[in-house]
N, C-alpha and C positions, 0 to 999 in steps of 0.2 A: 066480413073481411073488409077492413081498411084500406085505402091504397093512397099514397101519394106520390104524382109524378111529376119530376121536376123538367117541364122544359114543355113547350105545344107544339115540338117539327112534326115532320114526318115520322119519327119515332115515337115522340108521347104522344102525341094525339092519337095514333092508332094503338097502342100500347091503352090508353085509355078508356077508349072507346071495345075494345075486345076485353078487358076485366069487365067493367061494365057492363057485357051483352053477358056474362058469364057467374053475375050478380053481387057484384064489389060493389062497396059503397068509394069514387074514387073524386077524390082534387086532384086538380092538373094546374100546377105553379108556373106560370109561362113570363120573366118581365120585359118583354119587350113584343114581340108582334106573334100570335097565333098562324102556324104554318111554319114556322121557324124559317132559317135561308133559305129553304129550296123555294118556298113559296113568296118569300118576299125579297131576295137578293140572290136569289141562286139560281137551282135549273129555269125552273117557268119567266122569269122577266130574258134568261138570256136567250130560251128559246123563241121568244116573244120578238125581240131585236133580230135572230137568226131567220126568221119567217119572213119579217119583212125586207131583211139583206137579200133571201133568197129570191124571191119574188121581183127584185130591184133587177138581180142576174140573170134570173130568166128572159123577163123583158129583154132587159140590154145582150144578150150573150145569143137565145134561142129565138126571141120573136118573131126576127124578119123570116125566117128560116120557115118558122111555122104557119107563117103567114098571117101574123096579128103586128102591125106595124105601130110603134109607138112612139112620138116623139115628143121630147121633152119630158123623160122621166124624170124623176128628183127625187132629192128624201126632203122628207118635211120631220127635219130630225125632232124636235118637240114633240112631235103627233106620233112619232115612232115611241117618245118615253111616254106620255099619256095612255096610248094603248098596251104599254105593260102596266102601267101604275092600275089601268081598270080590270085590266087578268087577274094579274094580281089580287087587289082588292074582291072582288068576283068569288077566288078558291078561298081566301081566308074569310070572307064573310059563311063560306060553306061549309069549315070545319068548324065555327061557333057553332052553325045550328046543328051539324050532326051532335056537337057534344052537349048541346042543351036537350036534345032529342032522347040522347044517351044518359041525361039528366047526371052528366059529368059536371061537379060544382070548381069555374076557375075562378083563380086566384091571380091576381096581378099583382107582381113581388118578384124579388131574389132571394135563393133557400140556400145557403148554406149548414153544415154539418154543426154541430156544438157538441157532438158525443154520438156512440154508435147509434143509428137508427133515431138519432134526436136532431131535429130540425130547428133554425131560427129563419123565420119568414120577412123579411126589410120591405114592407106595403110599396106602394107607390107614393101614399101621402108621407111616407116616411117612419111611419109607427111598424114597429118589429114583433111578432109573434112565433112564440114557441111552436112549432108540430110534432107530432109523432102519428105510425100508424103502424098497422101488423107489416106490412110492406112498401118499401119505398125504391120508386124505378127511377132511376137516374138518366137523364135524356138529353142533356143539355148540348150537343152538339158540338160544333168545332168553328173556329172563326179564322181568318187570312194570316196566315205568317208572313210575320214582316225579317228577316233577314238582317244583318246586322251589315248592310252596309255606307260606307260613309258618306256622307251627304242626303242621303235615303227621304229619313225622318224629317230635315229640315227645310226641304223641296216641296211645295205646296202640288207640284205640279206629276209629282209621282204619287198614283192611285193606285188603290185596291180593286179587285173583281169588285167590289160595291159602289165604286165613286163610278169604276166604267158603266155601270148601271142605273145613271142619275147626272150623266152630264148634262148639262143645258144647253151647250155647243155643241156640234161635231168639231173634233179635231182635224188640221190638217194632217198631223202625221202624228205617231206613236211605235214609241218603241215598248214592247214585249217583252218582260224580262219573262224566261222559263218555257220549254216547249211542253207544258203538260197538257190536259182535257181543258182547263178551264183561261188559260192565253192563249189557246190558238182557235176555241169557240167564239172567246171574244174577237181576236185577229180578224176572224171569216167575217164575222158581221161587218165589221168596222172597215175591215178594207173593201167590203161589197159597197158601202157606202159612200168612200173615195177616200177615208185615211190610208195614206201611205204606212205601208206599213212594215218594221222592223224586227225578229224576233230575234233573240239571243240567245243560247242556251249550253250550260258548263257541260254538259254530257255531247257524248257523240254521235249521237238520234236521240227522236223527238217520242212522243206517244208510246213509252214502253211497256204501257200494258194491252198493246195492239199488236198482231201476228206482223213482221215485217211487210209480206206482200201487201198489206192494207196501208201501211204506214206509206209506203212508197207511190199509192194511186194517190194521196190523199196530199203528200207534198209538192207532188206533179202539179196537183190542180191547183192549191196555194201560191205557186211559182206562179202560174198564168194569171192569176188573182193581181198578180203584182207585187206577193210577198215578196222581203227577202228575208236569208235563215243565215246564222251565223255560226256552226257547230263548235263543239270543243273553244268556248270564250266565252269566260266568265268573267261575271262582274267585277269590278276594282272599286270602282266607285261612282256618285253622281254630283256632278257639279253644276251650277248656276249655267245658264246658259241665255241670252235676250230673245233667244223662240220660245224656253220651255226649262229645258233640264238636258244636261249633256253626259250619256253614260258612257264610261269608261273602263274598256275591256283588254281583256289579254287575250290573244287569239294561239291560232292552235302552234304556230311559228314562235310563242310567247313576246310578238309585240304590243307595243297599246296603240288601240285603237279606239275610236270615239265614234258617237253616235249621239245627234241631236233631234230633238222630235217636240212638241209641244206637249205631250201628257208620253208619261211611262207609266204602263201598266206593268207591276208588280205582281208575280201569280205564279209563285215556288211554291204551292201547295197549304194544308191548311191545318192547324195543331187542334189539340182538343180542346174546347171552351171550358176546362173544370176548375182555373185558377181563383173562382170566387166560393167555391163550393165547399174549401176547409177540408179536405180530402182525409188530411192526414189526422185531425180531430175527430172525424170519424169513423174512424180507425181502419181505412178503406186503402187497400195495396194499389199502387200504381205504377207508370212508369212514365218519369216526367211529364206526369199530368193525364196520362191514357192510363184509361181504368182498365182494370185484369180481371176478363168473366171466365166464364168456362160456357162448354157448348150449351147450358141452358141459361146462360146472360147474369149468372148471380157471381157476383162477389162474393168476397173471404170471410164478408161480415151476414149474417145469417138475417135473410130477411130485405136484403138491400142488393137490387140489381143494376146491370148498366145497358144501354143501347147504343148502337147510332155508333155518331162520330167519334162520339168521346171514350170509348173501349180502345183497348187497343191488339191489334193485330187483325185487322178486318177492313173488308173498302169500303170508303168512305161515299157511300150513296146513300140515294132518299129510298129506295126499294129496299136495301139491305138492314137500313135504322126499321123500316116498317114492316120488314119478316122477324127483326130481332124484339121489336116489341109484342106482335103476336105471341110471338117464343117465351118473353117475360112473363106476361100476364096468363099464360094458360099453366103455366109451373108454380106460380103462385096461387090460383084458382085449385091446383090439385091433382092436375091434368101432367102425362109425362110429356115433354116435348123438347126437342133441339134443333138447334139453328144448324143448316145447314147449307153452305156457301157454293157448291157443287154446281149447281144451276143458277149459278147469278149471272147475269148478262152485264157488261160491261158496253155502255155507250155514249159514240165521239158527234156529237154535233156540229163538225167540221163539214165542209164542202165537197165530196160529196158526205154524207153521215154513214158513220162506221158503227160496225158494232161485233161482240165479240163473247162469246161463252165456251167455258170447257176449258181442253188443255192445247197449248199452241205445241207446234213442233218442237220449237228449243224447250218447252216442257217436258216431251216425251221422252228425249233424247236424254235431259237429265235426269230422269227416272227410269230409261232403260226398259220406257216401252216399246214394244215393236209395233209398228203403226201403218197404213198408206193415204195418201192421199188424192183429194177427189177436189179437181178444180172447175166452176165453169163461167165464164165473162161474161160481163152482163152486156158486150155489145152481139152477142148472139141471142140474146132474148128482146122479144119483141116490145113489150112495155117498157121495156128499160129502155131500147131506144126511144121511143116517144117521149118518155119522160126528161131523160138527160143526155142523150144521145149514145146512149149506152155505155157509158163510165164506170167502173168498178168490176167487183166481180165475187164469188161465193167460194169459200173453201171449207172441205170436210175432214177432219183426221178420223180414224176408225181404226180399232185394233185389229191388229194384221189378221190373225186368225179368225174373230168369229165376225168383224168388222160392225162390233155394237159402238156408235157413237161417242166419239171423246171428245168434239173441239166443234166448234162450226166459227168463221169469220168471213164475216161480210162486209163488203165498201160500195155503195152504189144506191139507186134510187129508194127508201121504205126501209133502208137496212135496219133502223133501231124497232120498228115493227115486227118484221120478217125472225127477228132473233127469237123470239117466243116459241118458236118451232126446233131452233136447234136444243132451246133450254128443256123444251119440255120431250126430246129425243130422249137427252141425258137423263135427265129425270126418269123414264120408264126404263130406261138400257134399251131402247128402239137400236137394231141393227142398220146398214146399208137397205136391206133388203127390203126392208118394213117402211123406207122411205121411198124405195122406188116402187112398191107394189099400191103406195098409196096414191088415189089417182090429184092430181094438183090441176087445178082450174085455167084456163088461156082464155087469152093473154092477159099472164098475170106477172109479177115478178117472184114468185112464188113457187116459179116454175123451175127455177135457177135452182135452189136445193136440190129439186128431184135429180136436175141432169147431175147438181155437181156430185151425189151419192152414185152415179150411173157411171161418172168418170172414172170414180175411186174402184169403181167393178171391171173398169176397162169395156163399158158397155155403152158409151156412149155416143149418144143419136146426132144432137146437134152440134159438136164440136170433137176433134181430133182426139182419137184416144192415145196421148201419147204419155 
C-alpha cells in the first residue's frame, strides 16, 4: 500500500508514521517546516514565552512572600525568543528522525490536486512532479485569518500570532484584537513582560469554549496583570498612528473609540490552509476551504482523506489532527476505526492555565440533561496554595441519576495536566463514586478532583457542602 501525505504537523506526521508502523510504503510532502505550526509558530514557542512570562510573575508577584528575594529581574527579551527558536528546533529535528526511523520518505514541495487522487508536486528547486498512490491524507492545516478590516493590511505594525512570536523588541504596549485562546495566551506573556496591554473583542465574553466560572477566575487575574478588556466593541478600523497603529472601535453605547499601542496583535481565529491544494480539481467537497470527512476522516472522493485543521467541523488542536491522523491511517491499513471527539480536552494557557473536557452546564441544559454539580477551590488544597496561593478551582458535572462523568473544568495550578483524569473518566464512563473510592496522593493538586466528585455527592470533607 501506497500513501501520500500532504503536510508534516501534528497530523501528518503522526498519520505517517502509524501507516508506516502498520506496513505502508509512505511520502510525507511537507513545503515549509516539519512539525507544522504547532511546533514551529504555535503551541510550543508560545508556551516557551508563557514559561518564561510565568517564571518572571512568580519572582515578582510570590518571591518575597516565599522567601526567595530577587532584585532586578528583567526580561532579556532576545534570550526569551532564542530559547524558543532552540525548543523549537529541538522537536522538529526529532520528528525527521522518528520519520527517517519510520523509513517515511520526505519530500520538500507544494501538492496540489490535478484530478481525483492525482497529484502535482512544485519541488523546492522549482521543478513539478506528478504523484499518485493507493491513498492520500490530506493534512495541511490551517494559517491566521486576517479579517477584512480597513487599514489592517497596510499597517506594518499590525501582527499575526506568528510576527508575535519573532519580535525582536519587546513592545511597550499592544493592542489585542479578539478575546479567543490564542490573544489572550499571547496577552499573559506579553504583559507578564511589562507590555501594556489592551484587548478588544466584538462578543460579550471572552474564552467561549471555557465553562463561565473559569472564564471569570482567569479575567480576574488578567485584570491584576494590568490588562484591560473592552467587551461588545468591534473593530472599525486601523489607522496610522506616530506610536504604532491606532484602532478604532465602536463600543457597546455605539460610540468610536480608539486605542493606540505600538504593535496590534491580530488573532480572530484561524481558516483552513487548503487554498493551494486545487480542492475542487480534485473533485474533493468542501466548505469554503474546510474539507468534509466523516468519523473515519475520508472524503467523498474514495481513497483520499483529511485531518487536522483543515476538515471542517472539529477543534482545531495539535492533539485532535494527531488522533485524526491515527484514525486515517488505520482505515486505510484495513483496520475499522473512528475519531472520536468525546474525550478531547480543551486547553487555555492563560494565567492561571485552564482547561476543560466533556459537557459544560450551558451544554447540559441544552440537551435537557439532568446533571449535579461538584465544586472545590483550589485555595483549600494544599499544593495549590504553595504553588499559586491557591487560585482557581475544579468543577465536576455528573448525571444526576447514576452520576457517571460528563464534564470536568479546571482553573488553577497543573490544570492542562490534571485534565487527563477528567478525560479519561469520560472515556471509561467512571462514575462519582469510582473517583472518590480512588485513593489520590497528598499533597498533590490532584486531590482537588477527588474532593470536587465528594462535593457533587454532598460529601464533602474539606470545604462546605453547599
Amino acid at each position: 500500500m501506497n500513501i501520500i501525505v500532504i503536510g508534516g504537523g501534528p497530523g501528518g506526521y503522526v498519520a505517517a508514521i502509524r501507516a508506516a508502523q502498520l506496513g505502508a510504503a509512505v511520502t510525507l510532502v511537507e513545503k515549509q517546516h516539519l512539525g507544522g505550526t504547532c511546533l514551529n509558530v504555535g503551541c510550543i514557542p508560545t508556551k516557551c514565552l508563557l514559561h518564561s512570562a510565568e517564571l518572571l510573575e512568580d519572582i515578582r508577584r510570590q518571591g518575597a512572600e516565599i522567601g526567595v528575594k530577587v532584585t532586578g529581574a528583567e526580561v532579556d527579551f532576545p534570550q526569551v525568543i532564542r530559547h524558543k527558536n532552540d525548543i523549537s528546533k529541538k522537536l522538529t529535528g526529532g520528528v525527521a528522525g522518528l520519520l527517517r526511523m519510520n523509513k517515511v520518505k520526505v519530500v520538500d514541495g507544494e501538492a496540489a490536486f490535478t484530478g481525483p487522487r492525482k497529484l502535482e508536486v512544485k519541488k523546492a528547486d522549482g521543478t513539478k512532479e506528478p504523484m499518485t498512490a493507493d491513498a492520500i491524507i490530506v493534512a495541511t492545516g490551517s494559517v491566521n485569518a486576517r479579517p477584512p478590516i480597513p487599514g489592517l493590511r497596510e499597517n506594518p505594525n499590525c501582527i499575526d500570532s506568528t510576527g508575535a512570536l519573532s519580535l525582536e523588541r519587546l513592545p511597550r504596549s499592544m493592542v489585542v484584537i479578539g478575546g479567543g485562546v490564542i490573544g489572550l495566551e499571547l496577552a499573559c506573556a506579553y504583559a507578564a513582560f511589562g507590555t501594556k496591554i489592551t484587548v478588544v473583542e466584538a462578543m460579550d465574553h471572552m474564552l467561549p469554549m471555557l465553562d463561565g466560572d473559569l472564564t471569570k477566575v482567569g479575567v480576574d487575574h488578567m485584570k491584576k496583570m494590568g490588562m484591560e478588556f473592552h467587551l461588545e466593541c468591534p473593530v472599525q478600523s486601523v489607522e496610522p498612528s506616530p506610536v504604532g497603529a491606532k484602532v478604532v472601535c465602536k463600543n457597546k453605547a455605539g460610540e468610536t473609540v480608539s486605542f493606540e499601542a505600538e504593535k496590534v496583535l491580530v488573532a480572530i481565529g484561524r481558516k483552513a490552509n487548503t487554498e493551494a491544494l486545487a480542492l475542487d480539481r480534485g473533485g474533493i467537497k468542501h466548505d469554503r476551504g474546510r474539507i468534509l470527512v466523516n468519523e473515519r476522516m475520508q472524503t467523498n472522493v474514495s481513497g483520499v482523506y483529511a485531518i487536522g485543521d483543515c476538515v471542517a467541523g472539529h477543534a482545531q488542536l495539535a492533539h485532535t489532527a494527531s488522533a485524526m491522523g491515527e484514525v486515517a491511517a488505520e482505515n486505510i491499513m484495513g483496520q475499522d476505526s473512528v475519531y472520536d471527539e468525546s474525550t478531547n480536552p480543551t486547553c487555555v494557557y492563560i494565567e492561571p492555565e485552564a482547561a476543560s473536557v466533556g459537557l459544560t452546564e450551558e451544554q447540559c441544559k441544552e440537551k435537557g440533561i439532568a446533571y449535579k454539580v461538584g465544586k472545590f477551590p483550589m485555595s483549600a488544597n494544599g499544593k495549590a496554595l504553595i504553588l499559586n496561593g491557591g487560585e482557581g478551582l475544579v468543577k465536576i458535572i455528573a448525571g444526576a441519576k447514576y452520576g457517571e462523568v460528563l464534564g470536568m473544568h479546571i482553573i488553577g495550578p497543573r490544570a492542562t495536566d490534571l485534565i487527563a483524569e477528567g478525560a479519561l473518566a469520560i472515556r471509561l464512563e467512571a462514575t462519582l463514586d469510582e473517583l472518590i473510592t480512588t485513593i489520590h496522593s497528598h499533597p498533590t493538586v490532584t486531590e482537588t478532583m477527588r474532593e470536587a466528585a465528594l462535593h457533587a455527592e454532598k460529601r464533602a470533607i474539606h470545604t462546605a457542602n453547599r
